[in-house]
C-alpha positions, 0 to 999 in steps of 0.5 A, spaced: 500 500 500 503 506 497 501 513 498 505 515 493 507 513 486 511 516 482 514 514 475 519 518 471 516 524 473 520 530 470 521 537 473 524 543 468 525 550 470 528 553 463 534 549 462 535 547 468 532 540 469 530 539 476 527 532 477 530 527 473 525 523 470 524 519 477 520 513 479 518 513 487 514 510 491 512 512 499 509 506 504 503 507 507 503 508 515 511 509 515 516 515 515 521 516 509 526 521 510 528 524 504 535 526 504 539 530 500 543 537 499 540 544 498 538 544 490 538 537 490 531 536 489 527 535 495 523 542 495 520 541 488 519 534 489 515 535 495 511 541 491 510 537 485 507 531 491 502 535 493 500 540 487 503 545 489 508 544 482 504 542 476 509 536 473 512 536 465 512 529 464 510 522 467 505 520 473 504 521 480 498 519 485 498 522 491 493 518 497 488 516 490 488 524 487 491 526 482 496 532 485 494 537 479 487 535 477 484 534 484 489 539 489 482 542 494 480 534 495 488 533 496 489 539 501 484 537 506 488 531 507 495 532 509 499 537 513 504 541 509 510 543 513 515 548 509 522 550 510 519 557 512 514 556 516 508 562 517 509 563 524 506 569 526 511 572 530 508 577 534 503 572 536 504 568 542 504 559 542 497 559 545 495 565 540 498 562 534 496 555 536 488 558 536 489 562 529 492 555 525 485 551 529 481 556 527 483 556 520 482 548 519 476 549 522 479 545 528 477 544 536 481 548 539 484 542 544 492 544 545 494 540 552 497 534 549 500 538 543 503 543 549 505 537 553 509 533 549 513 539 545 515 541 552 512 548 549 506 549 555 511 552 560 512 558 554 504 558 552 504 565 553 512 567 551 511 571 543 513 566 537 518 570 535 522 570 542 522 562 542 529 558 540 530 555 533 528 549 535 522 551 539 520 555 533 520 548 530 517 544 534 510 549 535 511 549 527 509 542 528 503 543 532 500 547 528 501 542 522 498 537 526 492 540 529 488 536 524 491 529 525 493 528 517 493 522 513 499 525 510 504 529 514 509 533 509 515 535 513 521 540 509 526 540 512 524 541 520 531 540 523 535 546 519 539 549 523 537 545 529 541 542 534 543 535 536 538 535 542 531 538 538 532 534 532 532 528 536 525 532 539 523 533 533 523 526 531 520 524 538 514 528 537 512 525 531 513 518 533 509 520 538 504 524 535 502 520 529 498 514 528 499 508 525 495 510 519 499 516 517 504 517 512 511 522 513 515 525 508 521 527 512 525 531 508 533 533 511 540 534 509 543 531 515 545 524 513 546 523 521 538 523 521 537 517 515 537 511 521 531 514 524 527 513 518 523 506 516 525 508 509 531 513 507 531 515 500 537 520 499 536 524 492 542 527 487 541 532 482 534 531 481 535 523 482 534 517 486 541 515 489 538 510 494 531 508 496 531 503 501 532 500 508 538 505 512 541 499 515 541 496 508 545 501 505 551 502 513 550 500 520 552 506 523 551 514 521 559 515 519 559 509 515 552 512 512 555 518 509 561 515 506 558 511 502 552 517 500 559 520 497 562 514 494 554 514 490 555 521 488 561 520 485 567 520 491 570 525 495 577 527 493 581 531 498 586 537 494 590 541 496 585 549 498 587 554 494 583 559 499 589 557 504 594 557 499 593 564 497 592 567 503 596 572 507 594 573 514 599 578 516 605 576 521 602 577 528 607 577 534 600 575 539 599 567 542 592 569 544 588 572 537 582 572 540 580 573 548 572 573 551 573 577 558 568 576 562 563 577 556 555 579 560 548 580 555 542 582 559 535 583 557 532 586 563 533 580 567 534 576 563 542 573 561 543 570 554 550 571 555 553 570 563 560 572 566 563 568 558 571 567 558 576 563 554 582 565 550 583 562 543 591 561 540 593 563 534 592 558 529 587 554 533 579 552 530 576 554 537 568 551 537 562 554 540 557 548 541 551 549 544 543 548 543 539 553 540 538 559 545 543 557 549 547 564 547 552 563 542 550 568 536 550 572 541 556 571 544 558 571 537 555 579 536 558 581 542 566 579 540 565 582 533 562 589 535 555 587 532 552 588 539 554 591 545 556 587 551 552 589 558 559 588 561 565 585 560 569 585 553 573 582 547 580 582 544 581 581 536 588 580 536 589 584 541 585 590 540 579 591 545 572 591 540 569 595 545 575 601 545 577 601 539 572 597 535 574 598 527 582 596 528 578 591 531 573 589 525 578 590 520 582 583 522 576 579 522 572 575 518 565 574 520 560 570 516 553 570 520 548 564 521 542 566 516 545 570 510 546 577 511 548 579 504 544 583 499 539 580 495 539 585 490 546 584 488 549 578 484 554 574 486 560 578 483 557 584 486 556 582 493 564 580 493 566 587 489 562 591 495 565 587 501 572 588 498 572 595 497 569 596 504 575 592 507 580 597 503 582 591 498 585 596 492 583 596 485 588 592 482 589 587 489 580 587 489 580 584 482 585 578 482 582 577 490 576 576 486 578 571 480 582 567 485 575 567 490 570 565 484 574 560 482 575 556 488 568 557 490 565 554 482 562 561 481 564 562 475 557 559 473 552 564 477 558 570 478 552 575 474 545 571 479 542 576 483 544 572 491 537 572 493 536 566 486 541 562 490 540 556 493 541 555 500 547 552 499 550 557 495 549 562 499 553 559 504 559 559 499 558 566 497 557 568 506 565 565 507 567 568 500 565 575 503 568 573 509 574 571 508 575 576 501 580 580 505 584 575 508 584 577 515 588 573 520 581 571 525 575 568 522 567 567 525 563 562 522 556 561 526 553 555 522 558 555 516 555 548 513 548 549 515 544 546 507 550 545 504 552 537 501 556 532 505 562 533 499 562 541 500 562 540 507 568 536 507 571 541 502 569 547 507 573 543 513 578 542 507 579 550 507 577 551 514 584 546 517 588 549 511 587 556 514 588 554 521 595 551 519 597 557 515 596 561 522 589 563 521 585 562 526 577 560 527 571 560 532 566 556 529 559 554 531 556 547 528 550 543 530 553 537 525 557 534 530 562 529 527 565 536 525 566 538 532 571 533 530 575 538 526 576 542 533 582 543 537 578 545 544 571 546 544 567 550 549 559 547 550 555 552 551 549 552 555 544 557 559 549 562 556 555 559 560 561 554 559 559 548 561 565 544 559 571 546 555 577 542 553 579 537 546 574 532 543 577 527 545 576 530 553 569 532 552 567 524 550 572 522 555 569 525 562 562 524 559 564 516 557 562 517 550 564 514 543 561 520 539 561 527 540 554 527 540 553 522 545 558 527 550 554 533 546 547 530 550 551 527 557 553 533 558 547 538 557 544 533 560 547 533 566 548 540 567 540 540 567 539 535 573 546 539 576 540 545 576 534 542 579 
């Protein structure tokens, strides 16, 4: 029994084939997880599943319907979670909860939603005040409140850390029956042994459709044989690192938190922060959403000004003397912050000039940029255009344009494929060794790996600092994600 039977259906945006003649079908009463790159497919597939997109070729049948002919008959049985979904911001979570029952013409019975997302202490909290993760989850429930036949998630863990993913998951185990059907659509390839079914998509086709066990036993296993079927990983030599010149800087501390407070009222995001970072060294900042690392991150670069306490960038305090500070500092944000409006090649002239790189420097920087990062091909596409993705490439390209001696990279590899995310770390270790040094942010904990020390963040405190290898020792762990929980965990029931 299917809920979906596709067969070689194509999808084509002018010359750009984005479903390539695909043949799929999606168990009744199972969770398949959808997995693959930003621009890989997932998206438009989801949209032409459910009527949204209407097909060029082949057939497809969704619970019975057909998507394009009987779209109003479809709507009325499933819930469709997309990757932005409409949260009304300035509406609390009970408000938002009673808005979305009111519109699927629902009862407005919300305790048991509220008691297993753990969202019933914050039900008067505004949507736009919650965490990642908790934006997430109260998304959820509003898909939900009609108890769908056919539960459509696009990519719900995005940005979310280890614990919240695992939440996530937990909550839609717990709140489906066994009737219903989910399409869980991700880019993290450690979530596939979650799934009855895992299906990982490529350039608009099917790679592997099976059982996630069938394909590795474990995670780590999972995602090199997901590369050797896209065609293999080969590790050379970074040429961001090869032509980059940091500056000879005479400092054994490149970055220092001194005492770093941030209050709201009486509430503090950051609390009494301290570390030291040595030149050369990649530095992680781990921590669930919320937990204060953005935060931390505005603060240390002068985005945000610190309620006590300060920075020093190379030597130079951020609060005293905050453009020499900014000037040997690289900062690439969590969500994309670049201008929409402007290209690709124009975005990367802007931020060159504004880091004083010269004429004649800007336009031989910006050829070695865009041929490193493959942007030849989309050098004149407006940035808003990209996906998700490239938009991540071209964030560490202005980040990095002026080669300054100090990188921040909040989420680096949010979206992007697993081979671009090993070329990113490729980059990002071969800087380190030329003396740059890096605090990085991630919520993919295999690259926490990569890491010299890592301070995990939790209530805006540092709650355990040293190397990966002594975080999973003084939590009896394997994996950093199973440290990363231990000690999050512990740390809670230390304040209980």
């Amino acid at each position: 029994m299917y809920t979906v039977e596709i067969k070689n259906l194509i999808k084509k945006f002018g010359t750009v084939t984005a479903i390539n003649n695909l043949s799929l079908n999606i168990e009744s009463g199972k969770i398949t997880g959808l997995i693959g790159a930003d621009g890989a497919g997932k998206t438009t597939l989801i949209r032409l599943i459910i009527g949204l997109l209407p097909k060029d070729s082949g057939s497809m049948c969704t619970l019975g319907l057909n998507p394009d002919t009987q779209k109003n008959e479809l709507n009325a049985k499933i819930g469709y979670m997309p990757q932005k979904f409409g949260l009304y911001e300035d509406l609390t979570v009970i408000e938002n909860l009673r808005l979305y029952a009111d519109l699927k013409n629902v009862p407005q019975e919300f305790d048991k939603l509220l008691e297993i997302t753990s969202l019933a202490p914050f039900k008067e909290r505004l949507a736009g005040a919650l965490s990642g993760g908790m934006k997430q989850k109260l998304g959820l429930c509003c898909t939900l409140l009609d108890s769908p036949e056919f539960l459509i998630l696009d990519e719900p863990s995005v940005g979310v850390d280890p614990i919240s993913r695992h939440d996530l998951m937990q909550m839609v185990k717990n709140l489906i029956t066994g009737k219903t059907t989910v399409l869980w659509s991700t880019a993290y390839l450690d979530e596939a042994h979650s799934f009855d079914t895992t299906v990982v998509m490529d350039k608009g086709k099917i790679i592997y459709e099976g059982k996630p066990h069938d394909l590795a036993p474990d995670s780590a296993e999972f995602e090199n044989k997901v590369i050797d079927l896209m065609g293999g990983y080969k590790k050379e030599e970074s040429m961001i690192a090869k032509n980059y010149t940091p500056g000879n800087f005479d400092i054994e501390y490149a970055v220092e938190a001194c005492s770093l407070e941030k209050k709201y009222g009486s509430f503090y995001a950051v609390k009494n922060n301290s570390f030291k970072i040595k030149k050369g060294e990649i530095f992680g900042l781990l921590g669930p959403n919320g937990a204060g690392k953005s935060t931390s991150f505005k603060m240390m670069c002068g985005l945000a000004r610190p309620t006590s306490g300060t920075a020093k960038i190379m030597g130079t305090d951020i609060t005293k003397n905050p453009e020499k500070a900014r000037s040997n500092l690289g900062y690439m944000a969590q969500k994309f912050s670049l201008y929409g409006n402007l290209t690709v090649r124009q975005n990367l002239e802007f931020f060159a000039s504004v880091y004083g790189i010269g004429l004649f420097d800007r336009k031989k920087r910006m050829e070695e940029i865009i041929d490193v990062f493959n942007f030849k091909d989309i050098q004149n596409q407006k940035s808003e255009e990209l996906p998700l993705g490239f938009k991540q490439r071209l964030s560490m390209a202005c980040a990095l344009i002026h080669n300054p001696p100090v990188l921040f990279l909040d989420e680096p590899t949010s979206g992007v494929d697993v081979i671009v995310r090993r070329d990113f770390w490729n980059h990002i270790t071969s800087l380190a060794k030329k003396g740059v040094t890096i605090l990085v942010t991630t919520h993919f904990m295999d690259e926490a790996e990569y890491c010299d020390r890592i301070s995990l963040f939790y209530h805006g405190e540092t709650i355990a600092l040293g190397t990966p290898f002594e975080l999973k020792k003084n939590a009896g762990a394997k994996t950093m994600e199973e440290a990363f929980v231990t000690l999050i965990k512990e740390s809670e029931n230390e304040k209980q």
